[in-house]
TORSETOR-33768 format. One line per 8 residues: for each residue x, y, z of C-alpha. Coordinates in Angstrom, 1 decimal, decimal comma. Layout:
X/Y/Z | ...
END
This chain:
-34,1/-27,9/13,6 | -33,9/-25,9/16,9 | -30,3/-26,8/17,0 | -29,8/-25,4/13,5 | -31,0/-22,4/14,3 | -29,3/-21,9/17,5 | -25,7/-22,2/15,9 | -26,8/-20,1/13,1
-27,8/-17,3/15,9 | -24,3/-17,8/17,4 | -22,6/-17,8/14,2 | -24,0/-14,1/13,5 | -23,8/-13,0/16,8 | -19,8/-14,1/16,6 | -19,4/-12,0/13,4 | -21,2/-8,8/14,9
-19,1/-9,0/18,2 | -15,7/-9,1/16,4 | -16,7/-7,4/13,6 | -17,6/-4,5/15,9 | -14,0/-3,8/17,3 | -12,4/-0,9/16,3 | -9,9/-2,7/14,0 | -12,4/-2,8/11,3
-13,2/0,4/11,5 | -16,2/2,1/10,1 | -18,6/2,1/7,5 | -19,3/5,4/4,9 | -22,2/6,9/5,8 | -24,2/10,5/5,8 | -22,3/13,1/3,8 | -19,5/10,7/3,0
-21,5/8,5/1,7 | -23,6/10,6/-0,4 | -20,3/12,1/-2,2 | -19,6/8,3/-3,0 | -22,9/8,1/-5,2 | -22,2/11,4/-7,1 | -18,9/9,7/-7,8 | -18,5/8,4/-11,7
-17,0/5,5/-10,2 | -19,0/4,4/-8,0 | -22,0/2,3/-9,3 | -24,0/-0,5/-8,1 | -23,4/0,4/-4,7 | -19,5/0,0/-4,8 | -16,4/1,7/-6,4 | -15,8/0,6/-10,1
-11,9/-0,2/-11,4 | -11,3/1,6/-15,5 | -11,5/-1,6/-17,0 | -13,1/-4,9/-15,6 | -11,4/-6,6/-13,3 | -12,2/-10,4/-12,0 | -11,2/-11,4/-8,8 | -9,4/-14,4/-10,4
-7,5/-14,8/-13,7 | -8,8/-17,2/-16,2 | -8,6/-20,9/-15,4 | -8,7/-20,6/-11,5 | -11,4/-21,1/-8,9 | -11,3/-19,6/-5,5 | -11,6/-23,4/-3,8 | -8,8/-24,3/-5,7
-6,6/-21,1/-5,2 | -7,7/-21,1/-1,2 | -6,7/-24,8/-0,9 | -3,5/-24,1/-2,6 | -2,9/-21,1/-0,1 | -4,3/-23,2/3,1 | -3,0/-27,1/2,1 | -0,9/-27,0/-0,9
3,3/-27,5/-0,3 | 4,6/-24,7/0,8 | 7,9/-23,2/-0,4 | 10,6/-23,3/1,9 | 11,8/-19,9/1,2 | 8,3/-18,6/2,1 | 9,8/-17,0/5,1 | 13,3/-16,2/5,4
16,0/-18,5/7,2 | 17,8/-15,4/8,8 | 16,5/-12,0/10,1 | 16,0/-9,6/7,3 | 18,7/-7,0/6,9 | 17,3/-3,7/8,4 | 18,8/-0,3/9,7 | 17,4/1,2/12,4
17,7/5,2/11,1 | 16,6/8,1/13,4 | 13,6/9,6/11,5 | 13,3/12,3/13,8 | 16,8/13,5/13,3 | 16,8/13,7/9,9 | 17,8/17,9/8,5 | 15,1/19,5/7,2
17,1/20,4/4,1 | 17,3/17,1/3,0 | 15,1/15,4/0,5 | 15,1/11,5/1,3 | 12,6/8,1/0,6 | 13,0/5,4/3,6 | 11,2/2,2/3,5 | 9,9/0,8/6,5
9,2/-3,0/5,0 | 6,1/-3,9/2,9 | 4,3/-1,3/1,5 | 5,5/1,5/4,4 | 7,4/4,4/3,6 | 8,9/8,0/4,5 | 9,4/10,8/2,6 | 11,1/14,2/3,2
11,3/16,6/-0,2 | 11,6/20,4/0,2 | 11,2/20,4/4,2 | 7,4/18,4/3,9 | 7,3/15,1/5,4 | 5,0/12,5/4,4 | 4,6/8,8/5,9 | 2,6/6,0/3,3
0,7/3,5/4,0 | 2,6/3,2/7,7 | 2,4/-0,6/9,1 | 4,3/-0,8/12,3 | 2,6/-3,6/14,5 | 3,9/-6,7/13,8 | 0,9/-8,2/12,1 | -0,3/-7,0/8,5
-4,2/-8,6/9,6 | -6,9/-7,5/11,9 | -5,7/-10,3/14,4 | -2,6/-10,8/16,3 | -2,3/-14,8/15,5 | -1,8/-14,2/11,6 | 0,1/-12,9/9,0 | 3,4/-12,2/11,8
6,2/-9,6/10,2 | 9,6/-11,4/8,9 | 11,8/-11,6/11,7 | 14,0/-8,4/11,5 | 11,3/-6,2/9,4 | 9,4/-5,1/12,2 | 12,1/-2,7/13,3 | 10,4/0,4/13,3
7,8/1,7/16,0 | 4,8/4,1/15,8 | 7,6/5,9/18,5 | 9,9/6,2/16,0 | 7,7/8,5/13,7 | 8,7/12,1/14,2 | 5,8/14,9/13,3 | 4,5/14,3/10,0
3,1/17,1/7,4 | 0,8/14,7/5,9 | 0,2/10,7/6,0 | -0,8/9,3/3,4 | -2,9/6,1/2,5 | -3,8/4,2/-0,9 | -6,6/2,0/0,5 | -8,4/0,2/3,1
-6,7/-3,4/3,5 | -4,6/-4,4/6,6 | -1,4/-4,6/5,2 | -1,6/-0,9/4,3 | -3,7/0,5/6,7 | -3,0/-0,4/10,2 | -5,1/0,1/13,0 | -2,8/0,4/15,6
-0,2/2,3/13,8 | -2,2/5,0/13,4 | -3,9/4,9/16,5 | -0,2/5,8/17,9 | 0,7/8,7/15,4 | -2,2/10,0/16,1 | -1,0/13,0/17,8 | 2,2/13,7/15,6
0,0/13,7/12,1 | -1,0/17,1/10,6 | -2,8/16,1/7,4 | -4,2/12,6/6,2 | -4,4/12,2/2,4 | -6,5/9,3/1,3 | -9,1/7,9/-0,9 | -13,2/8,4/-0,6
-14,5/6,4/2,0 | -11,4/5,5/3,8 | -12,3/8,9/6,1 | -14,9/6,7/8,0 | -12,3/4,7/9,5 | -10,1/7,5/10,4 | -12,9/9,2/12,3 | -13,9/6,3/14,5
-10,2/6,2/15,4 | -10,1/9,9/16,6 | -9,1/11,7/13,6 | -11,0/14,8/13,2 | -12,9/15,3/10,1 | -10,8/19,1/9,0 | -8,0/16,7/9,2 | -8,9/14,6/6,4
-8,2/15,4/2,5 | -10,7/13,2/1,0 | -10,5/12,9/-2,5 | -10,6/10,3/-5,8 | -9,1/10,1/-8,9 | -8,4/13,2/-10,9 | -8,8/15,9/-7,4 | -5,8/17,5/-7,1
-4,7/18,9/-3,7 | -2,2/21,9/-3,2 | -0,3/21,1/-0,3 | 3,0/23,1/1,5 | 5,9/24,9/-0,3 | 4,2/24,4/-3,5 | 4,1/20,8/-3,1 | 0,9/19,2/-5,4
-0,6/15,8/-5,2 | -2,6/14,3/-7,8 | -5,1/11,0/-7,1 | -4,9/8,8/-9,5 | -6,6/5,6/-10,5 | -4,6/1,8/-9,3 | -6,9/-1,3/-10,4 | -7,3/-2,7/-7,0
-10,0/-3,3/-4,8 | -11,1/-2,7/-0,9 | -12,6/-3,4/2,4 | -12,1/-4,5/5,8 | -15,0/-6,2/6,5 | -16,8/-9,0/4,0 | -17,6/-6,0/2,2 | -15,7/-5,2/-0,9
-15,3/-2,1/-2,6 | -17,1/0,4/-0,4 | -14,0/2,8/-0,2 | -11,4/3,3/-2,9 | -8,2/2,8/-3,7 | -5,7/5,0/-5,3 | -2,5/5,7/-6,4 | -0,7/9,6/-6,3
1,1/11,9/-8,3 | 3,5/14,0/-5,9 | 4,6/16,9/-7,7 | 7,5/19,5/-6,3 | 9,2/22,6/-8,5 | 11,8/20,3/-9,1 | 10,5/16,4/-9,0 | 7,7/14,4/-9,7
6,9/10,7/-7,7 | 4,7/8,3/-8,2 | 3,4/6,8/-5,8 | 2,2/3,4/-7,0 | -0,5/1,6/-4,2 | -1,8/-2,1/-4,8 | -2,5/-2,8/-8,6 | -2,5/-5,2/-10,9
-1,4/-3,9/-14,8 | -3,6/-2,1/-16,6 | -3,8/1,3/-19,0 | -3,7/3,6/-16,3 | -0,5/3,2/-16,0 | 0,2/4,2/-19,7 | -2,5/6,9/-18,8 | -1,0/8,6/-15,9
2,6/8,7/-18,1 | 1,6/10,4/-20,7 | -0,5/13,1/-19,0 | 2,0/13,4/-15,7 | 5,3/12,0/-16,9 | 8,0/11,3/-16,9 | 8,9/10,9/-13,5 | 11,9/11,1/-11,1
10,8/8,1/-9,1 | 8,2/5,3/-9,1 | 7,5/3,5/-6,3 | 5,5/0,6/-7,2 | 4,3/-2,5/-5,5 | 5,9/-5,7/-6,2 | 5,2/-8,8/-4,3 | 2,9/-10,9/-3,0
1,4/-11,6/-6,5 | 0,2/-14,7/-7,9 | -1,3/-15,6/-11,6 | -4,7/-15,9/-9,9 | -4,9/-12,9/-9,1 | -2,7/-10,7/-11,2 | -5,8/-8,4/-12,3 | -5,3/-6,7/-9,1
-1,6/-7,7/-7,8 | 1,2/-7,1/-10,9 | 3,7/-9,8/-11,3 | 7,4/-8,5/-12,2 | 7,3/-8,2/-15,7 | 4,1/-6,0/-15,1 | 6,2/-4,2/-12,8 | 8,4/-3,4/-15,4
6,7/-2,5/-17,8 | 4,3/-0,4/-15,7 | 7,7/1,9/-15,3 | 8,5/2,2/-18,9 | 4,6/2,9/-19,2 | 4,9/5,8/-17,2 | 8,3/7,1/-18,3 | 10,2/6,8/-14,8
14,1/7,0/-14,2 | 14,3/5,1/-11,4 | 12,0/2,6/-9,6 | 11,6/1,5/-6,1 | 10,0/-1,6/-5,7 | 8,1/-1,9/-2,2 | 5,2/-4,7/-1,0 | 7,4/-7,2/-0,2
10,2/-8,1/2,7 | 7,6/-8,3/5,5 | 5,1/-10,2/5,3 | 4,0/-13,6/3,3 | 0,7/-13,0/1,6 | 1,7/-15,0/-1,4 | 2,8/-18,5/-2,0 | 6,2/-17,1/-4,0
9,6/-16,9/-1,8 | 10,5/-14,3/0,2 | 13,0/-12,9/-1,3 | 11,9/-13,9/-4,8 | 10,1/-10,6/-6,1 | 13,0/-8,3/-5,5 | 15,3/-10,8/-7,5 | 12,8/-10,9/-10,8
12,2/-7,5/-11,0 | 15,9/-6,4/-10,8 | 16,6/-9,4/-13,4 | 14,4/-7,8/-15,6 | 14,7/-4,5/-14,7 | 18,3/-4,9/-15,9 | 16,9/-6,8/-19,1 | 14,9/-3,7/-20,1
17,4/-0,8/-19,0 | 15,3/0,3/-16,0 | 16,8/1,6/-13,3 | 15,7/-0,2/-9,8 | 16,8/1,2/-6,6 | 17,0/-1,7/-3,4 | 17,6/-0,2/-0,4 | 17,3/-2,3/3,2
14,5/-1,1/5,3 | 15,9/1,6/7,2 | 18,0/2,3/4,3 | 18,2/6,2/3,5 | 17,9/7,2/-0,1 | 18,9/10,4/-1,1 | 16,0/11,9/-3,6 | 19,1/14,5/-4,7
21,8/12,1/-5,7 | 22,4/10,3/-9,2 | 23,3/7,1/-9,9 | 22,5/5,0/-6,7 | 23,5/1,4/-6,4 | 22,0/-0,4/-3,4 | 23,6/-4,0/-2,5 | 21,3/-7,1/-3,2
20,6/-7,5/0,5 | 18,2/-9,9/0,3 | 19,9/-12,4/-1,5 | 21,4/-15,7/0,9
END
């Protein structure tokens, strides 16, 4: 019995010395926390998606779903054969007057519309987990560097998870960020890492913040969930409507399908762009991660002309190919008349110009 106990005592004493280490963050608490209980989504102690949302589809069990991810036979296209295709542009050189999306792999991207710069969801370490012994960056992806960030008018983050939300990325832009944008809750991590709480823009779905040259962003719900700890939901998770006098972007965050997307079309729409998450989906979980054809029809749902599909190219956090998310969803994109945009990471696109064809890079 006293042996039981012993290893019980280690076992929690393990979990509060790692858990502890910056990486994790923080958890909401004083007046941050007593905003998320006046929140209408927030209930039972944690943030609430629209409609309900199971961890796992019908007809799967997490045993059988982890055992599958741990044991099962792995594709052999998991992970690329070759270094991913990548450019290594000079953000920091970029003219002011030019209006531009850049993807740095995964969900990471730039953006520079009417002179205002905005980085989302910036992962630049080479891990996309807590830990530098899992979940390594494709060979190739990883080619942009917290040094290659220029100043940046505001950064701006969809929710809490790893792959999104990067510990030491934003440790090292600290000093070149104006402005964070992100969802309640998420401020708590920001502040133990050094961020000072007049730079946060802390907000949920429905808050609308005007930001410079006339700029306006609009949170807006993503069926998701969140946490970095064992805890889950105790921040949110959102998705954004950025608005200028001349385009409107959405900007799509983790989500499975849902309404919301119909939803935000019809009360924002249509839209210039869409940049939507697609990859590293799988049926058991496609409540909160959107296969292709959900990707698809997410864009006709909210009326966009062209679609950027991001979440993928970096990192394997699914069982599919590597390669194989980027290939469906321009199959079917083509299927259903959308227009999907593919460029390399590194790749600029030019917000201004029509018609944009991008090669199918990621194809052997």
């Amino acid at each position: 019995m006293i042996y039981l106990i012993v290893i019980t005592a280690i076992v929690i004493a393990l979990y509060f010395i790692i858990t502890s280490q910056q990486v994790f963050g923080a958890e909401p608490k004083g007046k941050r926390l007593e905003r998320m209980h006046r929140s209408e989504h927030y209930k039972n102690n944690q943030f609430q998606n629209l409609s309900f949302t199971p961890s796992l589809a019908e007809g799967y069990s997490m045993p059988k779903v982890m055992y599958d991810f741990l044991f099962g036979k792995k594709d052999p296209l998991l992970k690329p054969s070759h270094d991913v295709p990548a450019i290594h542009t000079d953000l920091k050189n970029i003219p002011k007057n030019e209006d531009v999306f850049i993807w740095l792999g995964h969900s990471s991207y730039f953006i520079q519309i009417d002179g205002v710069s905005f980085l989302i969801d910036p992962v630049l370490s080479s891990y996309g987990s807590p830990f530098k012994f899992f979940n390594k960056a494709f060979a190739g992806s990883d080619l942009f560097k917290p040094d290659d960030i220029p100043n940046i008018d505001y950064l701006v983050i969809t929710h809490d998870h790893y792959d999104h939300l990067d510990y030491p990325t934003i440790k090292g832009i600290r000093s070149k960020v104006e402005k964070v944008i992100l969802p309640l809750g998420v401020g708590a991590h920001f502040e133990r890492w050094g961020y000072n709480e007049n730079q946060l823009l802390e907000e949920e779905w429905g808050a609308v913040l005007d930001l410079k040259n006339n700029i306006k962003i609009t949170f807006t719900p993503a069926r998701h969930f969140s946490g970095r700890k064992f805890h889950r939901n105790n921040t949110l998770w959102t998705s954004y409507v950025l608005e200028t006098s001349a385009k409107k972007i959405f900007l799509g965050g983790d989500s499975g399908y849902d309404t919301h997307f119909k939803m935000i079309g019809e009360k924002y729409g249509p839209f210039d762009y869409a940049i939507l998450e697609n990859g590293q989906y799988n049926a058991a979980w496609k409540y909160i991660h959107a296969l292709p054809e959900d990707v698809i029809q997410a864009s006709i749902d909210i009326t966009a002309k062209n679609i950027i599909p991001v979440h993928s190219g970096k990192f394997a956090l699914a069982l599919h190919p590597w390669n194989e998310p980027l290939q469906k969803v321009t199959t079917l994109g083509k299927e259903k008349n959308q227009h999907i945009l593919t460029p390399k990471i590194g790749e600029v696109l030019d917000l201004n110009k029509e018609n944009q064809e991008f090669m199918a890079w990621w194809q052997d």
